[in-house]
C-alpha positions in Angstrom: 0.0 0.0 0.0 1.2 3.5 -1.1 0.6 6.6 1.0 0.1 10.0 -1.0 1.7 12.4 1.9 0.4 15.3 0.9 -3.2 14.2 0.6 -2.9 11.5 3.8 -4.4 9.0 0.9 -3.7 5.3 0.7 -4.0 3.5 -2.8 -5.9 0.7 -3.1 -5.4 -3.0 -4.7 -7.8 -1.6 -7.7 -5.1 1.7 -8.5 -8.2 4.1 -6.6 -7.7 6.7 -3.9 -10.3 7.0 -1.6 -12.8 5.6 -3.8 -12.1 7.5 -6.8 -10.7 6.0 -9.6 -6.5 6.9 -10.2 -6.7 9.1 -13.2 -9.6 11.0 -11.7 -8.0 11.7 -8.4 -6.2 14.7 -7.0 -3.2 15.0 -5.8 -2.6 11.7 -7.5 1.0 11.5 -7.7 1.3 12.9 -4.3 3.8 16.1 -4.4 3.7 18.0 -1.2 6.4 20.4 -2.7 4.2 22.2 -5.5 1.4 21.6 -8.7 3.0 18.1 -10.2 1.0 16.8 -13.3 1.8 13.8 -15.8 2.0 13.6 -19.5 4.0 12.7 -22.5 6.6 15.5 -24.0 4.6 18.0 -26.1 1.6 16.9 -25.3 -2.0 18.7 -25.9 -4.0 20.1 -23.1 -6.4 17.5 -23.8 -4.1 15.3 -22.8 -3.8 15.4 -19.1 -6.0 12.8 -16.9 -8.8 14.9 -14.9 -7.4 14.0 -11.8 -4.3 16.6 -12.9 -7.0 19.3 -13.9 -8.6 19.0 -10.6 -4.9 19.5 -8.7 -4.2 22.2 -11.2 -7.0 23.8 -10.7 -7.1 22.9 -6.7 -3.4 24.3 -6.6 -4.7 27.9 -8.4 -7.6 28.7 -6.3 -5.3 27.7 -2.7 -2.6 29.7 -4.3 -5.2 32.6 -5.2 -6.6 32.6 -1.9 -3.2 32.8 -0.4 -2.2 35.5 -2.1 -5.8 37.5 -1.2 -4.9 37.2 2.7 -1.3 38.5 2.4 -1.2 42.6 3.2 1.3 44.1 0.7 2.4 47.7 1.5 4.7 49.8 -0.8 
């Protein structure tokens, strides 16, 4: 069994992450460090599982957010 750190998931016998099938989970190749997606060199947008949409868009929105709270003064 395979722990995804930066989720606290486990993968299953069946390649699924808490129920949800691999390429549809996010956070599926478990990077605590930053946004990591998978696909092959020069590859279409079309061409990236929805489980690496769903962190890319997961990572944008916290990163967003982030960026809202801080106070920059000039």
């Amino acid at each position: 069994m395979a722990t995804l750190p930066a989720q606290g998931l486990s993968e299953g016998d069946e390649g699924e992450l808490a129920g949800v099938p691999y390429d549809e989970a996010p956070n599926r190749l478990g990077s605590g460090s930053g946004l990591m997606t998978q696909a092959a060199q020069a590859s279409a947008p079309e061409a990236f599982v929805p489980g690496d949409i769903k962190t890319a868009r997961l990572f944008g929105r916290h990163f967003a957010e982030t960026l809202g709270r801080l106070s920059f003064s000039g």
